[in-house]
DOLUMMI-205122 format. One record per residue (C-alpha): x, y, z; chain; residue number from 1. Coordinates in Angstrom, 3 decimals, decimal comma, m for minus. Example, Ala and Ser with C-alpha at 12.3 -4.5 7.8 and 13.67 -1.06 7.14 Angstrom:
<bafis>
xx/yy/zz/fimi/pakol
12,300/m4,500/7,800/A/1
13,670/m1,060/7,140/A/2
</bafis>
This chain:
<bafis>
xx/yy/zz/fimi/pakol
72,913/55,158/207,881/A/1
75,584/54,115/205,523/A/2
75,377/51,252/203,446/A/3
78,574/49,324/203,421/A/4
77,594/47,351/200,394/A/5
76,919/49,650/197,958/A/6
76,456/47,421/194,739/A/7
73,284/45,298/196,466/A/8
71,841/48,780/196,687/A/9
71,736/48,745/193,132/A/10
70,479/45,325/192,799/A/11
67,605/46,179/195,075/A/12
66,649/48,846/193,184/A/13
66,866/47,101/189,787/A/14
65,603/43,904/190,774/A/15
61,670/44,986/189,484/A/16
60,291/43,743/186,813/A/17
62,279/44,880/183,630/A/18
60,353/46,598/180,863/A/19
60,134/45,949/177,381/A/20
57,881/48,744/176,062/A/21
61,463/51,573/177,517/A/22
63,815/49,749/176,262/A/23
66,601/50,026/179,069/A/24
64,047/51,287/181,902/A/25
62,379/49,137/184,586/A/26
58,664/49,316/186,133/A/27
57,407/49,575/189,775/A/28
53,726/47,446/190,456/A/29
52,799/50,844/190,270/A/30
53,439/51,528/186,919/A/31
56,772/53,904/187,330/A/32
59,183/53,586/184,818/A/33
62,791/54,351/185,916/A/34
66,159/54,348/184,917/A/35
68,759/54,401/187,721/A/36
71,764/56,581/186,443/A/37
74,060/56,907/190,111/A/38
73,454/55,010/193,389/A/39
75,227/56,800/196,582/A/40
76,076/54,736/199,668/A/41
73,254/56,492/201,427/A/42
70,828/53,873/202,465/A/43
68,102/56,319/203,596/A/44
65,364/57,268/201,155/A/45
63,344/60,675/200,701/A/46
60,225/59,959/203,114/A/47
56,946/62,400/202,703/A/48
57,130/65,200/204,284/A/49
60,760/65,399/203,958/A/50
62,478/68,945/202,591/A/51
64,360/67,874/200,048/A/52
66,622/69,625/197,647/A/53
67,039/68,331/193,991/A/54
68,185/69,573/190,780/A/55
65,134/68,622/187,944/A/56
64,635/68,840/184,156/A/57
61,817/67,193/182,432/A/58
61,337/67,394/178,510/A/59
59,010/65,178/175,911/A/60
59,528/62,139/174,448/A/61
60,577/64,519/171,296/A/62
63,682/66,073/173,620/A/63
61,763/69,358/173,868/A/64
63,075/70,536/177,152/A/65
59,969/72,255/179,228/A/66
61,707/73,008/182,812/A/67
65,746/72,983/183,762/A/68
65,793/73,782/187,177/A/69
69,675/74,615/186,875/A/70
68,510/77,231/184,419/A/71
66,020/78,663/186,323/A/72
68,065/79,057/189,396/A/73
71,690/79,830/188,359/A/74
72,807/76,462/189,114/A/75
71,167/75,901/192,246/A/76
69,546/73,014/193,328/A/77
65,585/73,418/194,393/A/78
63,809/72,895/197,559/A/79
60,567/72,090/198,191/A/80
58,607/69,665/200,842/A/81
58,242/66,419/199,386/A/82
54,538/65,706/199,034/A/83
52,482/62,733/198,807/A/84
51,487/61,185/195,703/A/85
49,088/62,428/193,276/A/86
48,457/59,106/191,574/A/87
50,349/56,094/191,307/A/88
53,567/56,249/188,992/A/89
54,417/59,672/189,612/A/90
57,692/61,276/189,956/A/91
57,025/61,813/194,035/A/92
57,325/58,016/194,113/A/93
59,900/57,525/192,104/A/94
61,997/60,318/194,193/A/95
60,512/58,392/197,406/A/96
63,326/55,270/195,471/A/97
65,833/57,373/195,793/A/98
68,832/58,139/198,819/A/99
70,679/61,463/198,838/A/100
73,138/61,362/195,857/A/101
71,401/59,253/193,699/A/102
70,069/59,975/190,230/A/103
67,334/58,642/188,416/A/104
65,680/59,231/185,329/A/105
61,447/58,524/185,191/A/106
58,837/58,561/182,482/A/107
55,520/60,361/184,154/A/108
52,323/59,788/182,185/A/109
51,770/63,266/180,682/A/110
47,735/63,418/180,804/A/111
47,817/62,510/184,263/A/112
51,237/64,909/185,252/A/113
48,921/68,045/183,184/A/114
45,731/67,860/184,713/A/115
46,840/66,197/188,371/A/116
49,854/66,801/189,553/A/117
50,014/70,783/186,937/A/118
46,462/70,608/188,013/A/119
45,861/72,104/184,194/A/120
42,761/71,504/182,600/A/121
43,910/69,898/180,083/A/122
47,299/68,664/178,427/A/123
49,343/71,278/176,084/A/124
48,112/70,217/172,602/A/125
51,496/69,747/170,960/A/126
51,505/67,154/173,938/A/127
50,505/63,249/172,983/A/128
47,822/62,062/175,207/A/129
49,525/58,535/175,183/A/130
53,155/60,129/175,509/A/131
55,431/59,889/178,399/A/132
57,476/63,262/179,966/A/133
61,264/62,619/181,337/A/134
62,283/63,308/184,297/A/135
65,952/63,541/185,305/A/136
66,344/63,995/188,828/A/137
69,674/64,052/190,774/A/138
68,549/64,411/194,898/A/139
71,401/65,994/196,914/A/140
69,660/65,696/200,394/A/141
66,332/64,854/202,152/A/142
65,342/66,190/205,865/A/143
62,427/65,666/208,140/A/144
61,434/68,218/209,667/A/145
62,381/67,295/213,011/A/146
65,968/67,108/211,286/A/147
66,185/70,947/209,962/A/148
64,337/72,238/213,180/A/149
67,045/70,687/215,568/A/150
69,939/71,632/212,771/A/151
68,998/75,008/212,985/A/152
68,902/75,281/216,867/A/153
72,906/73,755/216,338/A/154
73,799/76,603/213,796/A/155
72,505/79,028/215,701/A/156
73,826/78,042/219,083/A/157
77,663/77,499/217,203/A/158
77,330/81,116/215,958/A/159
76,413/82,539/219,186/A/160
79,055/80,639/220,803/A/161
81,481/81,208/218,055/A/162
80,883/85,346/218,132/A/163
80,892/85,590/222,205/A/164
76,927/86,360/222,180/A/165
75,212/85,949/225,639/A/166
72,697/88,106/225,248/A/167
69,235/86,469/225,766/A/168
66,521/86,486/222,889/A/169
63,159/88,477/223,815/A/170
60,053/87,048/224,091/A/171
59,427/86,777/220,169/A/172
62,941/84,963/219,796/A/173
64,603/87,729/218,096/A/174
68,317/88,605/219,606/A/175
68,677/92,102/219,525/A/176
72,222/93,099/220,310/A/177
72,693/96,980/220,100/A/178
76,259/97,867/219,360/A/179
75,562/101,941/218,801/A/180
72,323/103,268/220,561/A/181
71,971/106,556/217,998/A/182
70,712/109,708/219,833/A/183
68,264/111,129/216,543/A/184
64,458/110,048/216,612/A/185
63,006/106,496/217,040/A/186
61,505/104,560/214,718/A/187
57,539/104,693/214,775/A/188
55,269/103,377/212,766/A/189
54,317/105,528/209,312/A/190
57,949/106,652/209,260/A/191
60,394/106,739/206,460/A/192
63,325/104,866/207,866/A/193
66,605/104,600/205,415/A/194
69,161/102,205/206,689/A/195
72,094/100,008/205,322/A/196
72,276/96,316/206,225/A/197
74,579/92,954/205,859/A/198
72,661/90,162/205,694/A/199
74,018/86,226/206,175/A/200
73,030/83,104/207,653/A/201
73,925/81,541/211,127/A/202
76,235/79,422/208,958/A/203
78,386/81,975/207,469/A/204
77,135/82,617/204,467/A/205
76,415/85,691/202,576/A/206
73,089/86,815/201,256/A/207
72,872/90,346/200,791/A/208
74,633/93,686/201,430/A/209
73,226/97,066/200,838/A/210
76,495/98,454/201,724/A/211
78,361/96,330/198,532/A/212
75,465/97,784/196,471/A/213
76,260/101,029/196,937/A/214
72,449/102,803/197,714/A/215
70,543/102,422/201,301/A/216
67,179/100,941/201,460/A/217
64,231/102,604/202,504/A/218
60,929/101,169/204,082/A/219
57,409/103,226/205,764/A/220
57,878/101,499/208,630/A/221
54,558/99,574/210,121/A/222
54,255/98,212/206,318/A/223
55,785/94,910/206,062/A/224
58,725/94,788/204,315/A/225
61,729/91,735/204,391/A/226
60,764/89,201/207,660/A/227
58,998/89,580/210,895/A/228
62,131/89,516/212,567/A/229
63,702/92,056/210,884/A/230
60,383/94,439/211,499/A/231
60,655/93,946/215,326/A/232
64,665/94,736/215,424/A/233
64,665/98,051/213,301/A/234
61,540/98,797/215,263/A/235
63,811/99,221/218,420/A/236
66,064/101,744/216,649/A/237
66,714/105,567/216,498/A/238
68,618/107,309/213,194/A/239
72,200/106,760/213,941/A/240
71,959/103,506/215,625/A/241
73,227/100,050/214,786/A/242
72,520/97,163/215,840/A/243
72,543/92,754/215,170/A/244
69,618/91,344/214,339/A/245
69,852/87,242/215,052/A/246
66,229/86,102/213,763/A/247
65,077/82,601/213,856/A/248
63,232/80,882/211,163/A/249
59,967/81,246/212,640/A/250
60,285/84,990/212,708/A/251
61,956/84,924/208,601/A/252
61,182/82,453/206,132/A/253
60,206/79,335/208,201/A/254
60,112/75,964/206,475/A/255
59,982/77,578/202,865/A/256
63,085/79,465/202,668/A/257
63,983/81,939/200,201/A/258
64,919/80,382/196,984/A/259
68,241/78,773/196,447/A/260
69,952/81,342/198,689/A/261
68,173/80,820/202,294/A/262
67,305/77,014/202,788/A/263
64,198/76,834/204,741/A/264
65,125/76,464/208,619/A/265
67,394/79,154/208,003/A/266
68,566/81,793/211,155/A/267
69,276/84,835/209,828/A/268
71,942/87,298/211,035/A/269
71,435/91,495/209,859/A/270
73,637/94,221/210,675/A/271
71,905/96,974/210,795/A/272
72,517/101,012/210,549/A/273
69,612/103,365/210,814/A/274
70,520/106,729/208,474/A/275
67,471/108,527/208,487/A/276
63,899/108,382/210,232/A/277
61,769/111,004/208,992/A/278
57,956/111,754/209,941/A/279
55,355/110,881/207,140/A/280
55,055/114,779/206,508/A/281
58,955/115,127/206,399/A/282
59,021/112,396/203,943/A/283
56,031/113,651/202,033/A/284
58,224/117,248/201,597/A/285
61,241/115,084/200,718/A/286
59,684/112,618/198,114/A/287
58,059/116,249/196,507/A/288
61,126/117,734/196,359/A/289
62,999/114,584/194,802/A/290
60,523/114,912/192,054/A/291
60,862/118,324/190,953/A/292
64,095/117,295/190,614/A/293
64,046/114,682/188,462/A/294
61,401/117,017/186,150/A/295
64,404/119,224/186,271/A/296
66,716/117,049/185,389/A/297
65,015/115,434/182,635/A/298
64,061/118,746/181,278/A/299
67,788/119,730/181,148/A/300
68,388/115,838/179,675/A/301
65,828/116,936/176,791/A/302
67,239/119,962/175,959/A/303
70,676/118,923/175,676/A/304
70,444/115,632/173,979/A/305
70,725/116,888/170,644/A/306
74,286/118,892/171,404/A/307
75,334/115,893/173,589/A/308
75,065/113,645/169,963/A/309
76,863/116,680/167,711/A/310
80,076/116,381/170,226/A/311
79,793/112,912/169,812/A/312
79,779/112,517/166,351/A/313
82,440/115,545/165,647/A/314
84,668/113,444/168,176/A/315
84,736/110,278/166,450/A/316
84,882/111,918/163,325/A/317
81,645/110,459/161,940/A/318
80,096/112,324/159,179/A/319
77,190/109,989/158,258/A/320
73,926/111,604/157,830/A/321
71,106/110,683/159,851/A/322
67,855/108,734/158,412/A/323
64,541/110,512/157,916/A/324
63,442/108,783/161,683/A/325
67,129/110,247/162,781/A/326
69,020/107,411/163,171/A/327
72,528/106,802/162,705/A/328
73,266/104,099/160,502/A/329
77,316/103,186/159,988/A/330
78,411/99,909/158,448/A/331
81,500/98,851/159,417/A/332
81,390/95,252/157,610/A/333
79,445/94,730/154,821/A/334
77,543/91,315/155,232/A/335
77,207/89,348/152,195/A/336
74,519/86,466/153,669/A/337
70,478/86,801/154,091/A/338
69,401/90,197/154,072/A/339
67,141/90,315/157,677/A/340
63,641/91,522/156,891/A/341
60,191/92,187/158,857/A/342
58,822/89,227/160,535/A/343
61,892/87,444/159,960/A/344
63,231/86,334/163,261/A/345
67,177/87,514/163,396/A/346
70,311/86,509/165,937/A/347
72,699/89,501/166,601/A/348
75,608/89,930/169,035/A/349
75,519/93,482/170,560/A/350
77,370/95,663/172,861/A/351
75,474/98,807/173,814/A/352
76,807/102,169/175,505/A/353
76,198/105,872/176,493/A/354
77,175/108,706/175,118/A/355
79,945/108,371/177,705/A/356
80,934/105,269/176,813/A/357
79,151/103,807/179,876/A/358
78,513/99,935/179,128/A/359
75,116/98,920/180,103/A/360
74,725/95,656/178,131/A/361
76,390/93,601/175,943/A/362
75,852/89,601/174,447/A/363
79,110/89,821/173,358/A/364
80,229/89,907/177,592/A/365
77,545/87,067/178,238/A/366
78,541/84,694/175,424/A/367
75,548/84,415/173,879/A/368
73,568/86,166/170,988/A/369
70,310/87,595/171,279/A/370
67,448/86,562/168,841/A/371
64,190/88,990/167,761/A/372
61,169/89,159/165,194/A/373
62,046/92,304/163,189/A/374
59,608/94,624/162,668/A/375
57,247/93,452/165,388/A/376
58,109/96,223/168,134/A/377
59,950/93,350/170,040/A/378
63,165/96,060/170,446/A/379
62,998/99,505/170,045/A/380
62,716/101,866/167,463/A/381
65,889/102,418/166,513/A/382
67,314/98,392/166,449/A/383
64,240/97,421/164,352/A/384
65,520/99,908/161,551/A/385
69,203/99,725/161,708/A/386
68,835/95,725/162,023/A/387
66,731/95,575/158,999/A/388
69,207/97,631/157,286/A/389
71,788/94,660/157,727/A/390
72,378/91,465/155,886/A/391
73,785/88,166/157,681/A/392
77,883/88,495/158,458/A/393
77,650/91,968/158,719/A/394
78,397/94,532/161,330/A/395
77,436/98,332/162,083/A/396
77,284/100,823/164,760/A/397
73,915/102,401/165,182/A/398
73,383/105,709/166,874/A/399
69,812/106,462/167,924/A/400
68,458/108,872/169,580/A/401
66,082/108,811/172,629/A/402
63,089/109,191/170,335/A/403
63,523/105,966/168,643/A/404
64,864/104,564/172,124/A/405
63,636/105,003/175,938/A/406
62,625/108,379/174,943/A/407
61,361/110,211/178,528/A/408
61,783/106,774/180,877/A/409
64,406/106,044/183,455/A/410
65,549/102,980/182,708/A/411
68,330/102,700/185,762/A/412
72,059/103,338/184,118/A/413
69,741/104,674/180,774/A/414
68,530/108,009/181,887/A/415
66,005/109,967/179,922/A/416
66,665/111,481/176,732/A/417
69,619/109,012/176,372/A/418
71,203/108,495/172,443/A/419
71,949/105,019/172,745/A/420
75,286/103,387/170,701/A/421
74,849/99,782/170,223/A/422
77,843/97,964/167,936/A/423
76,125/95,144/166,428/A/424
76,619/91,827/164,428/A/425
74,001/89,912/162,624/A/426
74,710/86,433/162,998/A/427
71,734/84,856/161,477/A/428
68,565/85,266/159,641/A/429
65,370/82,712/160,163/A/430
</bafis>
């Protein structure tokens, strides 16, 4: 229901007793103290029970921020089933006050948020026991249940109307529409199965692709492994098949969804492509195989690291000598602040690459600098020594070798017996 009057909204919601220990905040009978920042023309409020989705930060009376839900989530707002109250003045009640679009700030008791509602058994200590936590809370929508359930049934029914599907779901509720039968071996349980799959939702919207990634997933089948749905679809396959898996929420992630990328109530559409279905003992040989050669290959990494670095260096022309440890210190600016010693904590901007000048990280590309205790095994080897080699404004390329890096790990695009180069900047010493 819309309201057509918009600014009595905002009277009814203001019109409680005004409080004169927050200055600018007003108090439920309850005890709620709110401030009421945007008022939408939605009339209908957040109920119990409702799903709602919201974005939420809370910090102390001191502005120490202790959860940003915009941080934690990329941007996304969270979802979660509203529940009831755990004592009066909490912030369920106060986001029980608010319509979708509306934003609100509340001040929560914090002994009673810790130990109730965190269910903690006590309060952090650099917490007041008579202090108040903030809550800023913007709510973008609120949904019975009854709501989502028959909103999903519409989504679903569009897309199958939309994409021409007529096929009948089986008995679980999963649509199984095979577009390419395969003619290898079937899926059973205790097999390897590697297969490629687009994943989306009824509404359009994209989720996943193994196919943009680059690398097929594997699973033993008869293990669980994504949804219920998805089991029971690749279950009816044979290597070389494909096949569209339309799987309702029941049979994926029901009423909690996944996250901020599948709201719950969520029908989920895979296209699937079976590559490979091997027998435990064929995948057994396979996985054997695979890592003797990897020991092979890391073998060959170990013994070639060293000539790998000499190319390097006679390429770029560097003549620098190594330190005792064997790092490769070479100052390109000369900083003239702090000098950044052990236990000091220390801010630098880095981009590090392979031998190959493969990129694998950089704060430099993400905008912001990364900050360490030196000395305190918090990076590795090599950054701890070349860092503390630096003073504040200065900049050098270090060139470290796998013993004072990853050494013998796989770290992804960081294979073993990797020399790292990292080009770095110390911004700031602590």
């Amino acid at each position: 229901m819309i309201n057509p009057f918009p600014i009595l909204l905002l009277v009814a919601l203001t019109s409680f007793a005004c409080s004169s220990k927050f200055s600018g905040f007003d108090k439920t009978k309850s005890g709620l103290y709110f401030k009421i920042y945007h008022v939408s023309n939605d009339t209908v409020k957040a109920k119990t029970g409702d799903f709602i989705a919201v974005d939420m930060r809370y910090k102390t009376d001191q502005d120490s921020v202790l959860y940003d839900s915009k941080t934690m989530t990329g941007g996304q707002p969270i979802r979660f089933k509203l529940p009831p109250s755990d004592f009066q003045g909490d912030v369920y009640e106060g986001i029980r006050m608010m319509s979708p679009g509306d934003s609100a700030e509340f001040l929560i008791h914090a002994d009673s948020l810790f130990t109730i509602t965190f269910k903690l058994p006590k309060r952090p200590e650099f917490i007041d026991s008579n202090s108040y936590i903030r809550f800023f809370v913007n709510l973008h929508s609120a949904e019975s249940l009854e709501s989502m359930q028959s909103r999903e049934v519409e989504v679903r029914n569009q897309y199958l109307e939309t994409n021409g599907i007529t096929t009948e779901p089986l008995a679980s509720g999963l649509y199984f529409i095979e577009t390419d039968p395969g003619s290898g071996r079937k899926v059973d349980s205790g097999y390897l199965v590697t297969y490629h799959f687009n994943l989306s939702l009824a509404d359009g919207s994209k989720v996943f692709s193994s196919y943009e990634r680059g690398q097929p997933l594997q699973m033993t089948y008869g293990k669980p492994f994504d949804t219920p749905g998805f089991d029971l679809g690749i279950g009816m396959m044979k290597k070389g098949g494909k096949a569209k898996l339309i799987v309702p929420s029941d049979l994926a992630f029901g009423a909690a969804g996944r996250g901020a990328i599948v709201p719950p109530f969520s029908t989920l559409v895979y296209d699937v492509e079976v590559i490979d279905v091997l027998t435990k003992t064929e995948s057994e040989k396979m996985q054997a195989e695979e890592k003797k050669h990897k020991e092979m290959e890391k073998e060959l990494a170990k013994t070639q690291e060293a000539s790998k670095r000499n190319a390097y260096l006679k390429e770029h022309n560097i003549t620098t000598q190594p330190t005792a440890s064997g790092l490769y210190y070479i100052e390109t600016i000369k900083g003239t602040g702090p000098k950044a010693e052990p236990g000091k904590k220390v801010k630098v901007h880095y981009t590090g690459k392979l031998l190959d000048g493969t990129k694998f990280d950089s704060s430099v590309d993400r905008g912001e600098p990364f900050s360490f205790t030196l000395g305190q095994g918090q990076v590795i080897q090599g950054w701890d020594e070349g860092i503390g080699l630096m003073n504040v404004g200065g900049k050098a390329t270090l060139i470290i070798p796998s013993s004072m890096a990853y050494k013998d790990r796989d770290m992804g695009v960081i294979k073993p017996y990797s020399t790292l180069v990292f080009d770095v900047e110390l911004i700031e010493v602590e």
